[in-house]
N, CA, C and O atoms as CSV, one atom per row, in Angstrom:
chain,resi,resn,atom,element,x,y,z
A,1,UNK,N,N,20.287,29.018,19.037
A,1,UNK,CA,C,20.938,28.374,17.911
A,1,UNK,C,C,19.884,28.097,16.836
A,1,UNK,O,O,18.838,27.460,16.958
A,2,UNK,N,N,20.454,28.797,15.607
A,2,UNK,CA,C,19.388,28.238,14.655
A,2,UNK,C,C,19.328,26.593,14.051
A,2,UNK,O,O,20.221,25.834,14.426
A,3,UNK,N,N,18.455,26.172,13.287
A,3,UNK,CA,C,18.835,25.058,12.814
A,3,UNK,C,C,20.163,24.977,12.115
A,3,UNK,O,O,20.987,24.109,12.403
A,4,UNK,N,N,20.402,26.085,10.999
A,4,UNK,CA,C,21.579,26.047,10.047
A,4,UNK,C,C,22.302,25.765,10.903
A,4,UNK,O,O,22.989,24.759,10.723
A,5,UNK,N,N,22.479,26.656,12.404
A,5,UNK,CA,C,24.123,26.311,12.730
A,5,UNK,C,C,23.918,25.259,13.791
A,5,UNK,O,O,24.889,25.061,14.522
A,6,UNK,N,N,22.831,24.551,14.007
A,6,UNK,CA,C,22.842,23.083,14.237
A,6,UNK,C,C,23.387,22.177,13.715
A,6,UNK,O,O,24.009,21.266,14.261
A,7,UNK,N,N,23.148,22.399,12.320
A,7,UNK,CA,C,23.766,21.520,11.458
A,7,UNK,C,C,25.223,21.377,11.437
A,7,UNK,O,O,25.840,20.314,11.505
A,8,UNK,N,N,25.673,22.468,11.342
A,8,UNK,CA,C,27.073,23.043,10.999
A,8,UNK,C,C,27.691,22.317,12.217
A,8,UNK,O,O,28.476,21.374,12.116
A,9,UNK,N,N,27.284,22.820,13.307
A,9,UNK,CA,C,27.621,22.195,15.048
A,9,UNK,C,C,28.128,21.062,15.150
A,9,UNK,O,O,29.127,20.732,15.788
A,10,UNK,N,N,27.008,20.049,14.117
A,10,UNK,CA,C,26.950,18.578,14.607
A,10,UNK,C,C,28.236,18.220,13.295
A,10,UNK,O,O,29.150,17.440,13.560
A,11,UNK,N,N,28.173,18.658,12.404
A,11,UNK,CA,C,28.696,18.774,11.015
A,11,UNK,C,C,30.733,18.982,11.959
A,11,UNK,O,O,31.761,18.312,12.047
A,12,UNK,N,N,30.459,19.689,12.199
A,12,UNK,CA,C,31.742,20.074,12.639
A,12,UNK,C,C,32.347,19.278,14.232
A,12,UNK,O,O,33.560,19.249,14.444
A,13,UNK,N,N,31.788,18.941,14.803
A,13,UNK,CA,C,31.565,17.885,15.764
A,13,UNK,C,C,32.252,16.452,15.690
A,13,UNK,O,O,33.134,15.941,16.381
A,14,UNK,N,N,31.278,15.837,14.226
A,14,UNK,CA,C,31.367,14.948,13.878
A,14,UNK,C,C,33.225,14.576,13.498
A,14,UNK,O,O,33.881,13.606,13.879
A,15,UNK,N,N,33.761,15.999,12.446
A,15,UNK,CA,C,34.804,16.037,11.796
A,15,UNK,C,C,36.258,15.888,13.229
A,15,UNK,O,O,37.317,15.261,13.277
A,16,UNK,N,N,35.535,16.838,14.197
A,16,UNK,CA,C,36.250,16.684,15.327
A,16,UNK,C,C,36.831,15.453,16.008
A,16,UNK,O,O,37.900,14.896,16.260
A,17,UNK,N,N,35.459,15.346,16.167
A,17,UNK,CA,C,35.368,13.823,17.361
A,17,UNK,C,C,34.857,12.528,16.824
A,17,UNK,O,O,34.817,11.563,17.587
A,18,UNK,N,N,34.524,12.429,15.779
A,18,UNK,CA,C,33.457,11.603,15.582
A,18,UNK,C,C,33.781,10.786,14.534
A,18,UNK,O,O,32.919,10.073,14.020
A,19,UNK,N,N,35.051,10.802,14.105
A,19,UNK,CA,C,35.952,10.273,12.846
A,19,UNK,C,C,35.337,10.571,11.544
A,19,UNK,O,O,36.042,11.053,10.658
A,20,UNK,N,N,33.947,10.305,11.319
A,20,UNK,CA,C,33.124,10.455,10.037
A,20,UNK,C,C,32.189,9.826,10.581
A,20,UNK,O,O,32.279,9.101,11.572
A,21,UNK,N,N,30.383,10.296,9.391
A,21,UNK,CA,C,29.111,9.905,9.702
A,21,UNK,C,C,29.240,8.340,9.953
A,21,UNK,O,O,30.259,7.749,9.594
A,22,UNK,N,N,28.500,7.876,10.392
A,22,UNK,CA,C,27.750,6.714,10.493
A,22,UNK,C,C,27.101,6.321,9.122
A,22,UNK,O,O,26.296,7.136,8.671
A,23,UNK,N,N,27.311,5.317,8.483
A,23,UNK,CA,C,26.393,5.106,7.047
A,23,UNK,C,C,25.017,5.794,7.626
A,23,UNK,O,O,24.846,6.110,8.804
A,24,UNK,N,N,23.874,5.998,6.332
A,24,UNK,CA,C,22.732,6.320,6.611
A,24,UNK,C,C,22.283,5.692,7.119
A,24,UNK,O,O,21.759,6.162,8.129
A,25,UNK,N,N,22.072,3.924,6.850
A,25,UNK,CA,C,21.409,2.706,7.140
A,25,UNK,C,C,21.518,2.929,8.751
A,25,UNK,O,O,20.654,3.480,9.432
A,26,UNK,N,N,22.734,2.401,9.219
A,26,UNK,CA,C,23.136,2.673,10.314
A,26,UNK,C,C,22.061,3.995,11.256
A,26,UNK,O,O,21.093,3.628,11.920
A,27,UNK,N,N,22.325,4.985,11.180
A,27,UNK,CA,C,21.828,5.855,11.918
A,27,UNK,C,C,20.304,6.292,11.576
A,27,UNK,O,O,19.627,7.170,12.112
A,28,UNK,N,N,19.935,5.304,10.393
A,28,UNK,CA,C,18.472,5.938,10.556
A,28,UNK,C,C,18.497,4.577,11.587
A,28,UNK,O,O,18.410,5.321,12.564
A,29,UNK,N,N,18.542,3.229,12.203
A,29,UNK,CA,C,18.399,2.548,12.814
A,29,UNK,C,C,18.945,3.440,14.007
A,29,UNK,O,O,17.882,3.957,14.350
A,30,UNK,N,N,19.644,3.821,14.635
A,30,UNK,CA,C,19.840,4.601,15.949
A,30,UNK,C,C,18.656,5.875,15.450
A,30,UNK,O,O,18.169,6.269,16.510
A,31,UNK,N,N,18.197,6.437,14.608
A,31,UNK,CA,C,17.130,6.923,15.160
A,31,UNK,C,C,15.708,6.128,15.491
A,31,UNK,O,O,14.758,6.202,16.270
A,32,UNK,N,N,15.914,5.779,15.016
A,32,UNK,CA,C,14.751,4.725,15.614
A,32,UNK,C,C,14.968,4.112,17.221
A,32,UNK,O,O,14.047,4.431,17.973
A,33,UNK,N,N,15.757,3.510,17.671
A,33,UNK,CA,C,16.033,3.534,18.593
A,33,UNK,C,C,15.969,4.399,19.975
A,33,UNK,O,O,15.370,4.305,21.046
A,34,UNK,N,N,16.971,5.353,19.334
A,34,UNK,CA,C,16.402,7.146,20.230
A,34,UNK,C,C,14.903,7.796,20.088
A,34,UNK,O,O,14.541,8.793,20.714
A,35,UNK,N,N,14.058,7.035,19.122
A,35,UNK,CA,C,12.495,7.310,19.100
A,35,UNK,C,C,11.934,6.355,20.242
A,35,UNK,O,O,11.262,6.927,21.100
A,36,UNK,N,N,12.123,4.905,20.386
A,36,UNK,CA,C,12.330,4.096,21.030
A,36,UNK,C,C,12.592,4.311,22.589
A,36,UNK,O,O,12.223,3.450,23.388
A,37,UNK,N,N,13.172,5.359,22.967
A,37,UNK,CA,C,13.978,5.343,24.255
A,37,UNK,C,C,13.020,6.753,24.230
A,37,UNK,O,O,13.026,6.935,25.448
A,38,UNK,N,N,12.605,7.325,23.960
A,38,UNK,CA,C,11.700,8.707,24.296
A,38,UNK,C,C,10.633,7.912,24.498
A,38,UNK,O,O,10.062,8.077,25.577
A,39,UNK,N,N,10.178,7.057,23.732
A,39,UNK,CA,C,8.775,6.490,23.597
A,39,UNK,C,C,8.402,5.674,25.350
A,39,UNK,O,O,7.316,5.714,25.929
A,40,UNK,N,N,9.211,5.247,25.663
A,40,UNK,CA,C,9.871,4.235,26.955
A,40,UNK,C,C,9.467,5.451,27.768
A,40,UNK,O,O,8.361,5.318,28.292
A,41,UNK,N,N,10.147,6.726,28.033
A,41,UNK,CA,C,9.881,7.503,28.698
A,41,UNK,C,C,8.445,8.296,29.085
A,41,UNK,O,O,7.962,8.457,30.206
A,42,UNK,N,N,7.771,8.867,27.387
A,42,UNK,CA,C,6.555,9.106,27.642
A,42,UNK,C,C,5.868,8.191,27.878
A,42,UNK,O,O,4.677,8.497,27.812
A,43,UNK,N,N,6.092,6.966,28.183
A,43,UNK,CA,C,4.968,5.990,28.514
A,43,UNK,C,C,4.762,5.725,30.102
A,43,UNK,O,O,3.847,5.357,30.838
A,44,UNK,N,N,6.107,6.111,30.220
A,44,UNK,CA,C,5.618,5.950,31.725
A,44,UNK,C,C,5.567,7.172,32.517
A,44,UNK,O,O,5.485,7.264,33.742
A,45,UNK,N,N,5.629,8.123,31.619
A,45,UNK,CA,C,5.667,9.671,32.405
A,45,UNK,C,C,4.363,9.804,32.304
A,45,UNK,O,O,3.686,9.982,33.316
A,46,UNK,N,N,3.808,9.737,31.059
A,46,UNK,CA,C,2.594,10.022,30.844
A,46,UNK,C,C,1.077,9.081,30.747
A,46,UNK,O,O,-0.108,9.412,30.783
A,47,UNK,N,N,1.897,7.562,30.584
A,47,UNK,CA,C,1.169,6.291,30.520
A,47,UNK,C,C,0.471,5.475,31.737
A,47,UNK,O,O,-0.190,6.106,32.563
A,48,UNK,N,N,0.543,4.796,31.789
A,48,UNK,CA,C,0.069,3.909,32.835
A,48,UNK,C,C,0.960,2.493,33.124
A,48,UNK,O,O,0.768,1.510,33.839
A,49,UNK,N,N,1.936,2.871,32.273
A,49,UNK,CA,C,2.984,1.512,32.546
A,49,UNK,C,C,3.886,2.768,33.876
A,49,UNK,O,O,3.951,3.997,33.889
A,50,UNK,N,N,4.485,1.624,34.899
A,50,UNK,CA,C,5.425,2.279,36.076
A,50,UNK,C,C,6.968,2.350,35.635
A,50,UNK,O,O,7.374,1.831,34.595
A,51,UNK,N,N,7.672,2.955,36.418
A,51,UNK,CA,C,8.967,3.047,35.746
A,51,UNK,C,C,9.611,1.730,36.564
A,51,UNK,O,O,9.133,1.283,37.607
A,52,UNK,N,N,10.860,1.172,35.840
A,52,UNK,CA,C,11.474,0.246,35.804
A,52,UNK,C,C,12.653,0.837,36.863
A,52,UNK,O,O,12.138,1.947,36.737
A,53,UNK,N,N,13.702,1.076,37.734
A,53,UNK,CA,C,14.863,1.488,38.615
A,53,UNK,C,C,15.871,1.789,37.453
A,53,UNK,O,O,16.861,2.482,37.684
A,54,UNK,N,N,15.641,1.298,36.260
A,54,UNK,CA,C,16.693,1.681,35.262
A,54,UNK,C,C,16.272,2.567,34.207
A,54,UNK,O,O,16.871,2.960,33.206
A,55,UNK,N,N,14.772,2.867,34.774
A,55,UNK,CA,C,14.157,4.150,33.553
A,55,UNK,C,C,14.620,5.557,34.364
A,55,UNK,O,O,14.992,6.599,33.825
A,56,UNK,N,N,14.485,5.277,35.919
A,56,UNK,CA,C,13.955,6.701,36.891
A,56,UNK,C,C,14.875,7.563,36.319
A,56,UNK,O,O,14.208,8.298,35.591
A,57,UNK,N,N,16.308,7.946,36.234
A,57,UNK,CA,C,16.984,8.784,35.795
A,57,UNK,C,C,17.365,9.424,34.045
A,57,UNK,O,O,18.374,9.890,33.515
A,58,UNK,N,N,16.021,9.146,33.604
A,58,UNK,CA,C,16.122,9.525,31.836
A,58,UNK,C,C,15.721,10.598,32.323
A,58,UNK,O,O,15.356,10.886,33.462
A,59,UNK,N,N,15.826,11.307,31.193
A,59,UNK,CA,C,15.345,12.885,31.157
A,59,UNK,C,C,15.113,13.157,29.747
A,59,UNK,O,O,15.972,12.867,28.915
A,60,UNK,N,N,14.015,13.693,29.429
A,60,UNK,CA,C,12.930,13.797,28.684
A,60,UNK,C,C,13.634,14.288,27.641
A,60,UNK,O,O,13.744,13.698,26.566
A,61,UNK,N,N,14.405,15.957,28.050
A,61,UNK,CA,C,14.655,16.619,26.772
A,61,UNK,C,C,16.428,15.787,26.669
A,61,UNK,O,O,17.385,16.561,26.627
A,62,UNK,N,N,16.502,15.377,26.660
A,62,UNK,CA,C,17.938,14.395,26.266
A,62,UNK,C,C,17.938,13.657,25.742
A,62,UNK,O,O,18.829,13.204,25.023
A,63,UNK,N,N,16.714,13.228,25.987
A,63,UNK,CA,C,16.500,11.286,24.941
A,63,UNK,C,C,15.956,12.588,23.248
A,63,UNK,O,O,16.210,12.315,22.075
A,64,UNK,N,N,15.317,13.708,23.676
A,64,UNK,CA,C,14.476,14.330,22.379
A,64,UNK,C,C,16.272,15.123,21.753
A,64,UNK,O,O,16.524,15.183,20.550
A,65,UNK,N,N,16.892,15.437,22.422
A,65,UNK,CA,C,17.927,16.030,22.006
A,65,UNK,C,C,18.967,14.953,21.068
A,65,UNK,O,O,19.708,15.365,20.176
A,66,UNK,N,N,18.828,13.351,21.522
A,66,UNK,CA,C,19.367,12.730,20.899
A,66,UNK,C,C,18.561,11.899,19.900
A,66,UNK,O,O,18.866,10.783,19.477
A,67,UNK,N,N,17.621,12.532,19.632
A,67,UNK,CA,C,16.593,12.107,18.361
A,67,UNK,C,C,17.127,13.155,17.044
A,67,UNK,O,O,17.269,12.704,15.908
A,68,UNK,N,N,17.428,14.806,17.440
A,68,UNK,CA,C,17.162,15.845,17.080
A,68,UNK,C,C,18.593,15.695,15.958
A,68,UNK,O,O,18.676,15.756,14.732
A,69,UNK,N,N,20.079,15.373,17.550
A,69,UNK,CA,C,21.237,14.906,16.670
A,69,UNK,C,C,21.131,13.984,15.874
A,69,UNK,O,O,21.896,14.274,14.955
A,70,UNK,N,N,20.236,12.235,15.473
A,70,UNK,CA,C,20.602,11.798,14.494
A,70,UNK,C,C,20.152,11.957,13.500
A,70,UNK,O,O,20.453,11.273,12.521
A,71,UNK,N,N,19.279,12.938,13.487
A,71,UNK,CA,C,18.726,13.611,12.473
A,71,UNK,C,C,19.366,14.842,11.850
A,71,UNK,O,O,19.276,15.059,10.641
A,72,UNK,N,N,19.796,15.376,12.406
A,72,UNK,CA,C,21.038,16.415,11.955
A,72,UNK,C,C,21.616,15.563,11.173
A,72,UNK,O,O,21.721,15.718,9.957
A,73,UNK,N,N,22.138,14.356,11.972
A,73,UNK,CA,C,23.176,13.957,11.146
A,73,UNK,C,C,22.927,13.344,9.384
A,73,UNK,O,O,23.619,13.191,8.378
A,74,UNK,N,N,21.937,13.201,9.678
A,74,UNK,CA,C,21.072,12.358,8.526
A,74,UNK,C,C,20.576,13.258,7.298
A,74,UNK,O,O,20.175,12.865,6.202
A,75,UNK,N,N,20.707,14.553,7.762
A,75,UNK,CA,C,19.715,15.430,6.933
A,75,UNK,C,C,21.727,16.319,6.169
A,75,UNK,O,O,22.093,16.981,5.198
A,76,UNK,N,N,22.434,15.632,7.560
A,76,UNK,CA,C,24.046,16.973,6.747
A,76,UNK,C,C,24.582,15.685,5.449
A,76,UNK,O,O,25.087,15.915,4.350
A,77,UNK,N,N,24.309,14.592,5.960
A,77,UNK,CA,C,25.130,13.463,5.390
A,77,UNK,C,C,24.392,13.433,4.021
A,77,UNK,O,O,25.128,13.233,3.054
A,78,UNK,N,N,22.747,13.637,3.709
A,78,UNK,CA,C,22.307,13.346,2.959
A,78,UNK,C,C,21.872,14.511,1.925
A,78,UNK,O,O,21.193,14.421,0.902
A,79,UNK,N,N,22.650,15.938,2.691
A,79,UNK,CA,C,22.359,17.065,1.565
A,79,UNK,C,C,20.909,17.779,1.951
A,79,UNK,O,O,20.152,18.173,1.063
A,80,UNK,N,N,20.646,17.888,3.142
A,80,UNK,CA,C,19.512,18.632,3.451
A,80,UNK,C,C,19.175,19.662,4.226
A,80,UNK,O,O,18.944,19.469,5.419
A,81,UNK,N,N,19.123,20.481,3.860
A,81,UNK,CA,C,19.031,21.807,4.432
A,81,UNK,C,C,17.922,21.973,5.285
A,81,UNK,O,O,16.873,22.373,4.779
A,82,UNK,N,N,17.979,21.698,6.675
A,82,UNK,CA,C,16.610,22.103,7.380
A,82,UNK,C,C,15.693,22.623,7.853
A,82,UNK,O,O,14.557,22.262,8.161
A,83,UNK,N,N,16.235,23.503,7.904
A,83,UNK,CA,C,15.829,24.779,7.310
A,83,UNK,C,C,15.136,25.536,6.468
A,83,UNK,O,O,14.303,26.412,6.701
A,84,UNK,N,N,15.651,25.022,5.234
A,84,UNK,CA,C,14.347,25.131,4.139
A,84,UNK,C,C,13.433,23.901,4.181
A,84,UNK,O,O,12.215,24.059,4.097
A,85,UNK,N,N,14.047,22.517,4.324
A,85,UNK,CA,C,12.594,21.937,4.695
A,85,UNK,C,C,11.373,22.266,5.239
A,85,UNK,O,O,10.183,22.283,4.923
A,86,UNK,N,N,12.421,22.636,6.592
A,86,UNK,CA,C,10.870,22.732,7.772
A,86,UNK,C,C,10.325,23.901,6.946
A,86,UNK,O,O,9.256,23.467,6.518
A,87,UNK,N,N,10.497,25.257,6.453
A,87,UNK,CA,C,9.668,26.075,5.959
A,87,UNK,C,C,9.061,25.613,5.221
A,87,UNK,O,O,7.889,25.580,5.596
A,88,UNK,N,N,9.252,25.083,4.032
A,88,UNK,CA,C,8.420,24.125,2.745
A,88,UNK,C,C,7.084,23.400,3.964
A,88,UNK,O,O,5.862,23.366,3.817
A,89,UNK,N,N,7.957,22.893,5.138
A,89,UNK,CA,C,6.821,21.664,5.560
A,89,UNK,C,C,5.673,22.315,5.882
A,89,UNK,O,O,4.526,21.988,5.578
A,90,UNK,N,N,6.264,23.835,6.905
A,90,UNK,CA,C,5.237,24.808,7.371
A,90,UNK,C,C,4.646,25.384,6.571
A,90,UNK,O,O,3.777,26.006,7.183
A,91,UNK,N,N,4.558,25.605,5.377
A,91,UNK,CA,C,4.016,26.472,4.476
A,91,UNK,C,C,3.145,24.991,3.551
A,91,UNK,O,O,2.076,25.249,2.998
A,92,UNK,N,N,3.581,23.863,3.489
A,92,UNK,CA,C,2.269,23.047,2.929
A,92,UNK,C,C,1.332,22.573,3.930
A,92,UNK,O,O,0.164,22.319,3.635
A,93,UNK,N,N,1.748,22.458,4.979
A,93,UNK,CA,C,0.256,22.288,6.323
A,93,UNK,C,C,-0.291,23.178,6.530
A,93,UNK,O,O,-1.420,22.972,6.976
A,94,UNK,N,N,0.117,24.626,6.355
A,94,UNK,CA,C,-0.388,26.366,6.583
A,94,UNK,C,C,-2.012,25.970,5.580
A,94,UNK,O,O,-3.163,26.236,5.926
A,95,UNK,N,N,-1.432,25.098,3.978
A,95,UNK,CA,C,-2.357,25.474,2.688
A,95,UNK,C,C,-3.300,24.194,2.726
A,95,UNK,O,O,-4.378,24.135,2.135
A,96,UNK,N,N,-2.717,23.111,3.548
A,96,UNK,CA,C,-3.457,21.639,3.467
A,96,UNK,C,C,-4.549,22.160,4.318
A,96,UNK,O,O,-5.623,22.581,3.888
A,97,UNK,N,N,-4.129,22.090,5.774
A,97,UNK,CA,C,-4.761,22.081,7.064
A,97,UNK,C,C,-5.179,23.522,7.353
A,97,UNK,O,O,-5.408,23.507,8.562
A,98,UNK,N,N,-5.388,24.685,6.927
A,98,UNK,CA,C,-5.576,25.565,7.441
A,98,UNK,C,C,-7.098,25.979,7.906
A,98,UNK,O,O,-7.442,27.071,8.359
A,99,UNK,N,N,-7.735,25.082,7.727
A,99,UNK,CA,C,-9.441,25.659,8.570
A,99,UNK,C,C,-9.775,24.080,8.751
A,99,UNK,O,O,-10.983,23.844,8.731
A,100,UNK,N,N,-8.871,22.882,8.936
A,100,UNK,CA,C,-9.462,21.570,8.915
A,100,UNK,C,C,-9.637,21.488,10.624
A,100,UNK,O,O,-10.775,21.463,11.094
A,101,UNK,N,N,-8.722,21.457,11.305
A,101,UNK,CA,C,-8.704,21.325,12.646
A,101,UNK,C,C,-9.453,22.434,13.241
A,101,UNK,O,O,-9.636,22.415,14.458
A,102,UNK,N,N,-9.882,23.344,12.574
A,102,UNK,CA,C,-10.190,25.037,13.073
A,102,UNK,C,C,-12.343,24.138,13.121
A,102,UNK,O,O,-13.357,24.438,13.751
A,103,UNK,N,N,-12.026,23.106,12.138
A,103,UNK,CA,C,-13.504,22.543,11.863
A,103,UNK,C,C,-13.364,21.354,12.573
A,103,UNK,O,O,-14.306,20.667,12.178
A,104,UNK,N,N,-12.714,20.696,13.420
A,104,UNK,CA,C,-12.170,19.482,13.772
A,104,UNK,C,C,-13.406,19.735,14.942
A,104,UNK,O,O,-13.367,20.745,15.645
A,105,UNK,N,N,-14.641,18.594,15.096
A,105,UNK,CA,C,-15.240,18.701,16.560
A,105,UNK,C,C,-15.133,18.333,17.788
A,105,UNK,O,O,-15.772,18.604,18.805
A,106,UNK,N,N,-13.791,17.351,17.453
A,106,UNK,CA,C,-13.198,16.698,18.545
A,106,UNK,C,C,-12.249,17.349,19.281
A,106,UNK,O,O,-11.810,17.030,20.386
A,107,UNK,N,N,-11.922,18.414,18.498
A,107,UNK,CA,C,-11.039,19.304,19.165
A,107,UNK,C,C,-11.470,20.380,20.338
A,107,UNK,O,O,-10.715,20.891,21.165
A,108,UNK,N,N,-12.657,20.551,20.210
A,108,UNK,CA,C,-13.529,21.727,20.848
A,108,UNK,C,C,-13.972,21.396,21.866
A,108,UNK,O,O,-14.585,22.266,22.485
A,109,UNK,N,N,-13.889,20.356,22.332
A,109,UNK,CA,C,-14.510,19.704,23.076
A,109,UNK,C,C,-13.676,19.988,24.637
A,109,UNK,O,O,-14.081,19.439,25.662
């Protein structure tokens, strides 16, 4: 699935099931939240905090899948094509960063 018809997916989803968007306000706060609930996860997958009996059954790419949707939703509601973003984004870090990390000494290590 490309992004476009991600969009379209969630876009059409929404119209389905979902009565209409969520204000922006609203769902940029549930993304935060769903950043929140990934963050919970890599911390103890990857951290040194232990899991809680009510963390053990998260799953990694689900909490990232429901980061991915309120952002869909955020980017259809607000007129944004993501598509051409992310290229714009990839093509100004290509011209920012392109021999910085390649010089980075911490990286080599």
């Amino acid at each position: 699935m490309t992004i476009k018809e991600a969009q379209a997916a969630v876009d059409e989803w929404i119209k389905t099931y979902g009565v209409r968007y969520f204000n922006e306000l609203t769902n940029m706060a549930l993304l935060t939240e769903e950043v929140g609930e990934l963050a919970r996860i890599i911390a103890r997958t990857y951290g040194e905090q232990s899991f809680k009996e009510s963390d053990k059954n998260r799953d990694l790419g689900d909490e990232m899948a429901d980061i991915l949707w309120v952002l869909i939703c955020l980017a259809n509601q607000t007129g944004v094509d993501l598509t051409e973003a992310f290229a714009k984004n990839m093509e100004k870090k290509t011209q920012r960063d392109r021999e910085r990390h390649l010089r980075n000494e911490k990286l080599m290590a």
